[in-house]
LOLUMMI-511030 format. One record per residue (C-alpha): residue number from 0; residue in one letter; x, y negated, z negated. Coordinates in nm, 3 decimals, always signed. Layout:
BEGIN
+------+------+---------+---------+---------+
: titi : lofi :       u :       v :       w :
+------+------+---------+---------+---------+
:  NUM :    a :       X :       Y :       Z :
...
+------+------+---------+---------+---------+
This chain:
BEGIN
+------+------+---------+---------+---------+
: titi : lofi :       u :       v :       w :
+------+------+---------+---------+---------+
:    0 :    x :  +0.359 :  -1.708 :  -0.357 :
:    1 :    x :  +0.044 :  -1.694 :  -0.554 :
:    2 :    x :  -0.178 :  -1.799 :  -0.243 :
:    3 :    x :  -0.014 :  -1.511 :  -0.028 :
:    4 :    x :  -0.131 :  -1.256 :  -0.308 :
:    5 :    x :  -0.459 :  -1.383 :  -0.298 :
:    6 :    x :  -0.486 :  -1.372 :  +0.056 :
:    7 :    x :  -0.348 :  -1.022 :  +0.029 :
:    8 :    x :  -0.592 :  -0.935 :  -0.230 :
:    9 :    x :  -0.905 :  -1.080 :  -0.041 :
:   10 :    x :  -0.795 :  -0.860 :  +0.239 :
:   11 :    x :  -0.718 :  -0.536 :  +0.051 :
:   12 :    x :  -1.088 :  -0.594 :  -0.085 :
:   13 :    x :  -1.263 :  -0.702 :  +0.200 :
:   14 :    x :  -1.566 :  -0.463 :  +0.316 :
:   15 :    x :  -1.547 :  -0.201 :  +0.498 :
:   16 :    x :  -1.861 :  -0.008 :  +0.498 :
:   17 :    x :  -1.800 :  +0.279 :  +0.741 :
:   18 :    x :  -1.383 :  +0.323 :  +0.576 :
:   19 :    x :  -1.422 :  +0.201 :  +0.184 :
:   20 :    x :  -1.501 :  +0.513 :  -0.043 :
:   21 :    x :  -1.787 :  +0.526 :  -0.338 :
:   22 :    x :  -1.561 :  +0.479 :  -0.583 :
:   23 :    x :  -1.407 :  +0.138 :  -0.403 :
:   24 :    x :  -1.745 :  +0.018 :  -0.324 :
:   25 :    x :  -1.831 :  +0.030 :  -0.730 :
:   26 :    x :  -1.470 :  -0.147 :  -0.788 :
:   27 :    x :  -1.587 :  -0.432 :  -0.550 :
:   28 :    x :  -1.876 :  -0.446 :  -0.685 :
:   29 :    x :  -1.761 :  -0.480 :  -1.031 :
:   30 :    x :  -1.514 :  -0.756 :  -0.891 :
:   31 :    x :  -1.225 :  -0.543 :  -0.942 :
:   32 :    x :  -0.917 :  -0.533 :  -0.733 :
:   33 :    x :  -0.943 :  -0.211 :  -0.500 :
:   34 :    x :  -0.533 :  -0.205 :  -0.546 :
:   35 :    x :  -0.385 :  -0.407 :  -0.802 :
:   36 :    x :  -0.043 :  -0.228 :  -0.760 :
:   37 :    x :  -0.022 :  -0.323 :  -0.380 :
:   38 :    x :  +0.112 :  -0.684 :  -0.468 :
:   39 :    x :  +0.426 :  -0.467 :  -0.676 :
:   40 :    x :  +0.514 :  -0.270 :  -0.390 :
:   41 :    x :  +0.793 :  -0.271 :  -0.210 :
:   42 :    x :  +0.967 :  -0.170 :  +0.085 :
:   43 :    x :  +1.300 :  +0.035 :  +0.040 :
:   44 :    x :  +1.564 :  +0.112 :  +0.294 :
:   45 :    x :  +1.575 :  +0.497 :  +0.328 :
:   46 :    x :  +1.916 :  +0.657 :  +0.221 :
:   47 :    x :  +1.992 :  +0.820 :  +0.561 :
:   48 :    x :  +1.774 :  +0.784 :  +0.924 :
:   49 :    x :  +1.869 :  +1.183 :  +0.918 :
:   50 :    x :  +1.684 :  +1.343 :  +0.705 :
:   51 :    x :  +1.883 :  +1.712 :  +0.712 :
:   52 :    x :  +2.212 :  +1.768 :  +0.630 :
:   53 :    x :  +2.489 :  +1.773 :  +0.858 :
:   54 :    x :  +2.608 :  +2.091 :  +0.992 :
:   55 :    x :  +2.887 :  +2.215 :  +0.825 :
:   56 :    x :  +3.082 :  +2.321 :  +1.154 :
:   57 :    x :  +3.149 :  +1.955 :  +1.238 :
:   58 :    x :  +3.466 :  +1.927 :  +1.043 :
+------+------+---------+---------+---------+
């Protein structure tokens, strides 16, 4: 698992010159992980695929 979140992290911090903002540029720089959080995420499954309620007349 520990290779994937390198790979991960070599691609969340590869250059991007025209895309990566001043502030992610200096991070790189510095040698510091653009998104450190990114390896923590997760994907949830949504409650509902509706996202409004039902109308009340179906009863």
């Amino acid at each position: 698992m520990s290779d994937y979140s390198q790979d991960e992290a070599e691609i969340r911090n590869k250059e991007n010159k025209d895309g990566d903002s001043l502030a992610e540029i200096k991070k790189m720089e510095n040698g510091v992980d653009i998104e450190p959080e990114a390896d923590d995420w997760v994907a949830k499954p949504a409650e509902s695929s509706h996202p409004d309620p039902l109308p009340n007349d179906l009863d």
